[in-house]
N, C-alpha and C positions, 0 to 999 in steps of 0.2 A: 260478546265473542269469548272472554276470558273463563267465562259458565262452562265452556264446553273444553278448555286447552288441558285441563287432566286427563279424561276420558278420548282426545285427542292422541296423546301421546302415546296411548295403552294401544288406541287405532296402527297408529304411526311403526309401533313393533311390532304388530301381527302381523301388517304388509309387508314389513324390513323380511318378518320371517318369513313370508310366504314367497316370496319373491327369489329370498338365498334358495330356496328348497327348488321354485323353477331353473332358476343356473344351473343347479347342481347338475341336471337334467342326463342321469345315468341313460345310456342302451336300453331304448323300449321296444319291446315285439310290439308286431300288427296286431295280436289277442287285446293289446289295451286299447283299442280303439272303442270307444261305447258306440252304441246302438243310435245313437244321433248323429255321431259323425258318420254313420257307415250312410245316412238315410238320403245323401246328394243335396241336403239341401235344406228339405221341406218345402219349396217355393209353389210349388200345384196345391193353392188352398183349398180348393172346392175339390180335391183330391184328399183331403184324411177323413180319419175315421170319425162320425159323430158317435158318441156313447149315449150320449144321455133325453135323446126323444125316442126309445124304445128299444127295438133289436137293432145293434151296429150297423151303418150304413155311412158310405162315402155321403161326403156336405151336398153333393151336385144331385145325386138321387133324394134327399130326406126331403120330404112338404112342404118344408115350413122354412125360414129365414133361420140360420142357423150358422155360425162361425165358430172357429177355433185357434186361439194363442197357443203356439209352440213349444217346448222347451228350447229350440232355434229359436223363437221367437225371443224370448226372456234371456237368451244369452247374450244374444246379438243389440237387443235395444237396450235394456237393464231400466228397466221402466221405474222409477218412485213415487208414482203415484196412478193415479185410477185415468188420468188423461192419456199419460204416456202408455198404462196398457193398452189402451185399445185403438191407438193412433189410426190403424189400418183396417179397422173394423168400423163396416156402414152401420148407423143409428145407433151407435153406442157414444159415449163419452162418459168423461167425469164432471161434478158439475159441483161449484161452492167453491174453498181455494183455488187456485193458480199449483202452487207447489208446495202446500203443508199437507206430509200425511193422515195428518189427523181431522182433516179438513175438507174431504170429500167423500162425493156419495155418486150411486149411479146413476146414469141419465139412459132411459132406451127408447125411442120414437116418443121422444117428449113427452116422457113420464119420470119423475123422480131429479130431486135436488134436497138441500141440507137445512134449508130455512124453513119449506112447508112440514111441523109435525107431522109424524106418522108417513111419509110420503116412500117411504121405503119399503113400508108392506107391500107397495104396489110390484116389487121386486121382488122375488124370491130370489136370495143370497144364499150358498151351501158348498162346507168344505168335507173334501171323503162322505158326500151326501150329509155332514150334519148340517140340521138350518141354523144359519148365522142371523142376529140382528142387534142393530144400535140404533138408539135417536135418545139425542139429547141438543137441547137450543145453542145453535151455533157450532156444531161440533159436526166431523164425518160420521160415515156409519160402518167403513171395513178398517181394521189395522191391522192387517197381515202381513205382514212381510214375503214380497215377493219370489225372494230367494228358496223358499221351502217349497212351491209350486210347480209341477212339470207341464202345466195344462190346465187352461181355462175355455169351458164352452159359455159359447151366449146362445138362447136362444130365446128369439127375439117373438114379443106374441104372448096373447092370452092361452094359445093351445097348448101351451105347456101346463099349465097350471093339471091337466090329468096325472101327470104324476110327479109333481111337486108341490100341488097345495093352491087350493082354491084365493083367488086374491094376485095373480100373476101378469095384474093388466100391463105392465110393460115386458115380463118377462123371466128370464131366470140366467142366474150368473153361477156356474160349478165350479170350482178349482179343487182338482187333485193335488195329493203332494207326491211329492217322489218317491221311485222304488229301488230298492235294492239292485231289482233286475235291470233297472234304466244302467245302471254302470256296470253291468256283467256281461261278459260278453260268454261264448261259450267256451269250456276248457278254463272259466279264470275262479276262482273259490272267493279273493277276495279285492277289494280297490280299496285306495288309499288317493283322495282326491283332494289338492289344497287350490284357491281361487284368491285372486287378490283385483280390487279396482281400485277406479280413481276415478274424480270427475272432478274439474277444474271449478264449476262455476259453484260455490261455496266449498269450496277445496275440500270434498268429500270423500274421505277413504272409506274401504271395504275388505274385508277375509272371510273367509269361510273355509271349513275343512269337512267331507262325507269319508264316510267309511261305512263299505256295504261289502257283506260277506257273506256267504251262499256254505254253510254247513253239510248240506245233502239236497238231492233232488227236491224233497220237502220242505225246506227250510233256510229263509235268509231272513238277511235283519240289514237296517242302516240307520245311521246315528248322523247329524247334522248337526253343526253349531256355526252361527253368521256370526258379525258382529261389523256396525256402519254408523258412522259419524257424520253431520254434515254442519259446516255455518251456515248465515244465512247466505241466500242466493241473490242473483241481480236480477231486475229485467234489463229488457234491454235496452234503456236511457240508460244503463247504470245505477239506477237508485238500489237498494236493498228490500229484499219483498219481507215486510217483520213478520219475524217469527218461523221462518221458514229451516231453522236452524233443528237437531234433533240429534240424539244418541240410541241405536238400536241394537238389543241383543234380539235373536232368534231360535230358537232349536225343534230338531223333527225327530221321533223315535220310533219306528217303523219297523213291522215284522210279519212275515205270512211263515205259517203253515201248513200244509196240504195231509191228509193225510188218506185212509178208506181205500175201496175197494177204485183200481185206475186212478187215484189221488183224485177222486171226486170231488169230494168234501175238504175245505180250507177254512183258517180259521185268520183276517189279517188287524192288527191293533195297530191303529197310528196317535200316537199323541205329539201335539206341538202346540209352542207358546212362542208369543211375541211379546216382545217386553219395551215398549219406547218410553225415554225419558225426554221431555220437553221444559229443560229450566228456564224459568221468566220470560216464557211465551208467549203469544197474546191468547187472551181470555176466547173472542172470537173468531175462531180455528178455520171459521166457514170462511171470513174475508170480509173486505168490505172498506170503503174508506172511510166511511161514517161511522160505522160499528164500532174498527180496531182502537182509533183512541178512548171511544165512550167506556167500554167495557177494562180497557187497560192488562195489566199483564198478570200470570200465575205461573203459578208449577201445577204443570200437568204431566199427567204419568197415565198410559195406557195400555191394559195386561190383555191381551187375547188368547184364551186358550180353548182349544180341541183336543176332544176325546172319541174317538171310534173305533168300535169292536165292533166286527164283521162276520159273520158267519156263512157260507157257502156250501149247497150241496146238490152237484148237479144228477144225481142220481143216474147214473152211466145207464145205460139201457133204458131209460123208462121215459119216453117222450111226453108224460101228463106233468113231469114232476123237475122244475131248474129252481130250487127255494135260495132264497138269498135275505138273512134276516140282520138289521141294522142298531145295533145299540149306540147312542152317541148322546155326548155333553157336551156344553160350552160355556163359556163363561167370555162375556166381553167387558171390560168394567175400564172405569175414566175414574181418576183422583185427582181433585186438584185444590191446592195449598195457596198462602202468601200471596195472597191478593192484591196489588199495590192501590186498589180503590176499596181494603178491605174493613176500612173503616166507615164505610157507607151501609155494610153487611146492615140487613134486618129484615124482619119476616116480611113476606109479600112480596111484591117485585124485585129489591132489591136483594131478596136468596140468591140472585144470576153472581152476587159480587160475593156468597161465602162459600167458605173451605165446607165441598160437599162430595160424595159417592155414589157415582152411579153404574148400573150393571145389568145387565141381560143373560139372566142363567136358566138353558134349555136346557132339557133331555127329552132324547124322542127317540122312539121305538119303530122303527122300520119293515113290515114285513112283506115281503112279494115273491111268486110266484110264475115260472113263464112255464105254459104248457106250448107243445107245438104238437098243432091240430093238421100237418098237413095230408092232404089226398090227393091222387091226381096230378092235375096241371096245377093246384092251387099249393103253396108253401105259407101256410097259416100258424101263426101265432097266437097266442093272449095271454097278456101279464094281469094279474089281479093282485091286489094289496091292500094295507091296513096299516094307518098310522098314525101313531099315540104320540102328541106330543106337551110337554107342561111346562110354560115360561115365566119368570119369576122377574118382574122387573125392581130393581132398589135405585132409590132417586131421592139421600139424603143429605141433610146439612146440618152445620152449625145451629141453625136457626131452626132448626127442625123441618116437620114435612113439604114437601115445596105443595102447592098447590097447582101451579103447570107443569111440575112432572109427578104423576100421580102414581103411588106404585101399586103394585097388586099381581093377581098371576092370572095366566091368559091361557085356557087347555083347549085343545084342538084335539078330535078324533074323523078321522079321514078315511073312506072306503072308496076304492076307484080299481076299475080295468077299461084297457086297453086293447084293442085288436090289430093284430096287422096282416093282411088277407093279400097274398102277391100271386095275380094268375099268369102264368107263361111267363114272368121274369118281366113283366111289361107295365100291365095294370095294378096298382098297388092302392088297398083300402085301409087307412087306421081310423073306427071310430073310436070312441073314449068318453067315459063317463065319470066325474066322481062329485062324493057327496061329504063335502066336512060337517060336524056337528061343533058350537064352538060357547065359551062359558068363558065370562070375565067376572072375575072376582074382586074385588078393589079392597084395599087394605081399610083397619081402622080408621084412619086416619082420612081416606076419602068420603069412610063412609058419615064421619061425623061431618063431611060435607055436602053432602045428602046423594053421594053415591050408591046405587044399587047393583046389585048381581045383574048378568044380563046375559041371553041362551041368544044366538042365533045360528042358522042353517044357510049352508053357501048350497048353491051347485053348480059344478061346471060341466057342459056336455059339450064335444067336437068331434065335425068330422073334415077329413083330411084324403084327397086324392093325389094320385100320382102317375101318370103317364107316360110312356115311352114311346113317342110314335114313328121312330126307328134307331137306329144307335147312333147320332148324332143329335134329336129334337127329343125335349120333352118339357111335356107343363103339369100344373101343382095346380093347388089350388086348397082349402079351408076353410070353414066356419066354425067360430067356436064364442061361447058366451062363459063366461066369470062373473063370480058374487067372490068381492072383498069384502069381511065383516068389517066393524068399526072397531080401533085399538083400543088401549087402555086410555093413550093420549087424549083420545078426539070423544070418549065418551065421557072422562072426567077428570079432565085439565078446570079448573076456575080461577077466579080471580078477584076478589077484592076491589072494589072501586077506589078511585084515585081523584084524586082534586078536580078534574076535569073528564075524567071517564066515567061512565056508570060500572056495574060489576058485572062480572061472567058466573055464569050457574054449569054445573055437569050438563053434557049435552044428551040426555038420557033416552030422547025420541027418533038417535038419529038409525037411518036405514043405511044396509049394507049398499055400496055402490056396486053398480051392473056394465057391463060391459059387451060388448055384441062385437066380432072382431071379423073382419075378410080379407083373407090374402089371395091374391093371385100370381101366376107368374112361370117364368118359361124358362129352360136350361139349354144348354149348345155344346156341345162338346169335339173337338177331334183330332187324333192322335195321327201323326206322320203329316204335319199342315207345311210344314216349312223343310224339315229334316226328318231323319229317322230318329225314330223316339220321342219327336218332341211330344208337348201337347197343349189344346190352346182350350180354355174351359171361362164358362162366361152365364151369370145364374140374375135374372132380374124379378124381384119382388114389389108387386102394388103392396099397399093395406089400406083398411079404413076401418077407424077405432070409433065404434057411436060409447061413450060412457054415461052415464044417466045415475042421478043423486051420485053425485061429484061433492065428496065433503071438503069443506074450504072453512075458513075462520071465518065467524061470525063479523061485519061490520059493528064496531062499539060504538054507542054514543055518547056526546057530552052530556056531562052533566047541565041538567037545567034546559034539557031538551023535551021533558016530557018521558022520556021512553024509563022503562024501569031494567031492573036487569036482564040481558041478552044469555041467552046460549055459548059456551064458549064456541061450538063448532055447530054447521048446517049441512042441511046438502041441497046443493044449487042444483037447477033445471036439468043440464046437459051440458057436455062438452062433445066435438069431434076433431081426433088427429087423422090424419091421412097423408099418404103420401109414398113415395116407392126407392128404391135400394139396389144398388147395381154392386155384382162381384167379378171380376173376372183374373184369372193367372194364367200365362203363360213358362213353360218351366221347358229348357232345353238342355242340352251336355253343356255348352258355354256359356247360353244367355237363361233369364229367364226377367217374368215383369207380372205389376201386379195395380189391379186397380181396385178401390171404392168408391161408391155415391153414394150420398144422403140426399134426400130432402122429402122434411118431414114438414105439415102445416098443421095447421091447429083454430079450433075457435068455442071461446065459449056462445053457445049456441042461445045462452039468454042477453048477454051486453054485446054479442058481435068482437070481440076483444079477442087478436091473440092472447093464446095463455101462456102467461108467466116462463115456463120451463122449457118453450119452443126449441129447439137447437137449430143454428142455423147449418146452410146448406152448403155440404162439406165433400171435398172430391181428395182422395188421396192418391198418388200416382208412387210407383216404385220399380228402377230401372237398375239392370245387375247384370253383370259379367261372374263365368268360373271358369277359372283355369285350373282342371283336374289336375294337371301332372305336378303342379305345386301346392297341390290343396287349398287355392285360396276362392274366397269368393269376394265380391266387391260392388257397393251401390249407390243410387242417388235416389231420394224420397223426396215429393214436394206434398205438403198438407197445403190446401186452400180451402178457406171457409169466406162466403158473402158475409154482405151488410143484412140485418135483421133490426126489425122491428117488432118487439113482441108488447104485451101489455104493462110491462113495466120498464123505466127507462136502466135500472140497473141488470137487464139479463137480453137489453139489446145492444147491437157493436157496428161498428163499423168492418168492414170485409178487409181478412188478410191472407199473407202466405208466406212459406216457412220451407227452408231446404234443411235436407239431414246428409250425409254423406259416412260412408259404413264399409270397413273390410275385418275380414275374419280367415283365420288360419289355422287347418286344421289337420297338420300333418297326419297320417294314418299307420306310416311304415318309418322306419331308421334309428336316431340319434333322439326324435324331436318328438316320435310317434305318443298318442296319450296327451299331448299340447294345445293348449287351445290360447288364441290370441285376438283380442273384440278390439278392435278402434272404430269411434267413432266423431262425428261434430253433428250435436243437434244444432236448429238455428242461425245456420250457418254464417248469415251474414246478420247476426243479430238485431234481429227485427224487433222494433216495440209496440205491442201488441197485445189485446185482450181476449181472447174466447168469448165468447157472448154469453153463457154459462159461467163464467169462473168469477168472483170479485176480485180480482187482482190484477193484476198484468203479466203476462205469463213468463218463465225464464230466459235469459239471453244466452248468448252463445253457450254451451256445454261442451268442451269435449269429456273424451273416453277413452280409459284403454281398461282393459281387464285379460290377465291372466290366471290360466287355470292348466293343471297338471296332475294329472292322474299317474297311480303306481300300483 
């Protein structure tokens, strides 16, 4: 604890300041109201906008299973890790730690966790559209800092993969960052926004301060700087979850410019970094009660950075011609130091225990295209594209090359369009096609392992209907099939035999896994159900995921077994997930409520065995009062997850449940207007408890408050 009481202190005056500057709280007009608090709410989820499966369309109309996290959402929970984001979202979770951020990765209809290499490609991750990726043994795969985010879509499904990238068998995860215009209101040029929290349960402070400024009709900018502290945290026996402790800076640099004929054409650069410091942490980020002492403690330091320049030009008048071209970089890299098992450091296995470097550095080229072809009864689209992308992985040590994390660079060239063909506002067709061509290159060093270059060709094709069958009912429905290539990981990880093991060779034979994917499913909708204005909306998704050459680690054998060296990675028979998804929100002037379901199944279709990354079957409920004339709004959340039994005893649990309680205040007019005030209590009655996904035991009681004040 005393690691962190500098950098505490430095915490402890930002909020002193941030907090004087709320008292201070001069005379604000109703112009400083942002565009979130004007918005009631947010509470009608399958009421926003989806962006990212084609042309803009509310969640309740789009095909496919599809959600989206708020800027209310992220104010209201303040999430720190990849569980707490998606609390209230069906067939998502986080999945490896409990509560280290460094220490999770995504999980969507039981696909993807932190322990199986490469298990992430199965996810397409992307911030301002650049593609994000990490995997390294024992470690998460996002470090982003929440705070610079106004909005995360999931969508959930191979059918995304048309335009995000062949390989998207459980899905794809966007997060924006914020804009300038998020705190503009109109008539305001410039905001001045200071934020302060706190969270009891490793007595974690938090500041932040934007400042977004609007120059001319074409032109704004905003600058963001966070900075969060936390010790370690408790479950709820009271014990201490190790390592859960962390020091976080953040910062976001954001600008558009518009310019041309009707401000057609815009040009917008966002860059941001995340910067977490983790001193004498444990080695095993992912969790684990076996692991964390084996592997013991370091200094870990994790730097996330994004780069994207954007280019826009909807060519006013010209319906063949909406071009939107994407330049973007990143860089995700992990360092970690002072090993206290660091005298065990030496080549081969025991590389896990030295001071080493690792990184994932993109850049990829975005180009697309929407022509609108419409005629008639018909309002027709199709977006076409082309994307260039070149990934640089570096996975060094003291000890030199590691042999299971192999570096080298990974290029991807992607060609896809999309259709979206809508007759009378009723019937809605998107089919979709795309073709990646993809080349791994493996360094020196793997090749003196008897590594090879290696070409393969994904494709993905889907189609996707949509039905109206009067304005209250309508059904969906998809088909769509995926080819993930094989990583750098899984085609040349090896390993050196061991006293009792034989050796692992590059896996040089293996085949891209396939995927065959069907959704079905029906929406309800209707406005004026109880009162004037309400509205009560309610969306259920089947699927069933057939996967076929499923790579998995190869079983090793003893020595003195006869068998000689194995493959490090295979691809087994088949697997099938299946399983269906309920959404529904209710949102009125006073009241409004909100529910999910999961339940996903699974089976490896050669041993009969659930698989490993199962989630169990999770129902979230959330129940809320507003009282407009005081601007508050106020709630109860219960998360319940069953008992699961999956193929291994570390990612099955026994079934639980979890209350949250939540008010927020958000005056618009007077003294106070431009205020905003979050309480909350996760956990309410501090439950002790494990996720069946997480190795850990998950947080105990939490409360919250955060304030935030715009000028």
């Amino acid at each position: 604890m005393t690691a962190f009481s500098p950098i505490r202190a430095k915490g402890r005056l930002m909020l002193s300041a941030a907090l004087a500057v709320l008292a201070a709280a001069p005379h604000a007009q109703a112009q400083q109201t942002t565009p979130a608090q004007q918005s009631g709410g947010g509470f009608a989820l399958l009421g926003r906008i989806v962006l990212g499966a084609g042309s803009p369309k509310v969640a309740i109309d789009t095909p496919q299973a599809v959600s989206t996290v708020e800027q209310e959402d992220l104010d209201r929970d303040r999430p720190q890790t990849l569980s707490d984001l998606f609390k209230t979202v069906p067939g998502v979770s986080g999945a490896g730690a409990s509560a280290r951020p460094a220490g999770q990765a995504f999980n969507i209809r039981g696909i993807g966790n932190t322990e199986q290499t490469a298990s992430e490609a199965r996810i397409i991750v992307t911030v301002d559209g650049a593609p994000k990726f990490f995997e390294q043994y024992r470690m998460g795969s996002f470090f982003g800092d929440f705070e610079l985010f106004k909005r995360v879509e999931v969508l959930r499904g191979p059918a995304s993969s048309t335009l995000y990238g062949s390989g998207a068998l459980g899905g794809v995860v966007a997060f924006t960052t914020k804009d300038a215009s998020d705190f503009l209101t109109d008539g305001q040029d410039r905001v001045l926004r200071f934020k302060a929290d706190y969270a009891s349960n490793g007595d974690a402070y938090g500041a932040g301060v934007i400042w977004a400024q609007r120059y001319s009709d074409q032109f704004e900018t905003l600058a963001a700087l966070n900075y969060g502290t936390r010790g370690e945290v408790d479950d709820g026996a009271g014990v201490a979850i190790a390592g859960t402790g962390f020091d976080r800076w953040s910062g976001l640099l954001k600008g558009k410019y518009s310019f041309g004929a009707n401000a057609d054409q815009s040009l917008t650069l966002s860059m941001s970094r995340t910067d977490g410091d983790l001193p004498n942490s444990v080695v095993a980020q992912s969790g684990g009660a076996i692991f964390i002492p084996s592997f013991g403690n370091a200094d870990i330091r994790t730097i996330d950075d994004t780069a994207t320049l954007q280019y826009r030009h909807e060519f006013a008048g010209n319906p063949w011609l909406d071009l939107t071209a994407t330049l973007s970089y990143t860089d995700t890299a992990v360092t970690k130091r002072n090993f206290t098992f660091g005298m065990m450091c030496a080549p081969g296995q025991m590389q896990v225990l030295c001071d080493g470097d690792f990184s994932y550095r993109t850049t990829s080229l975005k180009i697309e295209n929407t022509s609108d072809l419409s005629m008639g009864a018909w309002d027709n689209s199709v977006i076409v594209g082309l994307q260039v992308q070149n990934q640089q992985r570096i996975a060094t040590s003291s000890a030199g090359p590691m042999e299971f994390h192999p570096e080298g660079r990974d290029r991807k060239i992607g060609l896809y369009a999309q259709g979206e063909f809508v007759y009378d506002d009723r019937l809605t067709i998107i089919p979709g096609l795309r073709v990646d061509f993809g080349r791994l290159r493996p360094s020196d060093a793997v090749i003196a392992q008897g590594g090879v270059a290696s070409d393969e060709t994904a494709v993905s094709p889907k189609l996707a209907l949509h039905y109206k069958i009067n304005d209250d009912w309508a059904v969906f429905g998809s088909i769509a099939r995926t080819e993930r290539m094989p990583t750098l990981d899984e085609l040349y990880s090896s390993g050196a035999p061991t006293a009792t093991l034989v050796g692992r060779t590059p896996s040089l034979n293996l085949l891209p896994e396939k995927a065959n994917s069907v959704e079905l499913g029906f929406a309800w909708q209707r406005d004026n159900l109880f009162s004037d204005g309400d509205s009560l909306q309610v969306k259920v998704t089947g699927f069933h995921n057939d996967v076929q050459d499923l790579i998995a680690t190869t079983p090793r054998p003893t020595v003195g077994s006869g068998a000689g060296p194995v493959p490090y990675y295979s691809n087994i028979n088949r697997a099938r997930l299946w399983g269906a998804e309920l959404e529904a929100s209710y949102d009125a002037e006073r009241w409004f409520a909100q529910a999910a379901w999961s339940k996903v199944k699974t089976k490896d279709k050669t041993t009969g065995i659930v698989l490993t990354d199962t989630p169990a079957e999770t129902v979230a409920l959330t129940l809320g009062a507003k009282i407009p004339a005081h601007d508050l709004s106020m709630g109860w959340r219960m998360n319940w997850a069953d008992a699961i039994k999956t193929g291994s005893a570390t990612t099955s649990a026994s079934s639980w449940h979890t209350h949250d309680v939540f008010v927020t205040w958000k005056p618009s007019t007077g003294r106070f207007g431009g205020t905003e005030v979050q309480f909350g209590v996760d956990n309410l009655f501090d439950r002790d408890y494990r996720q069946n996904l997480a190795l850990d035991k998950a947080p105990g009681r939490t409360v919250k408050l955060a304030l935030a004040r715009s000028f």
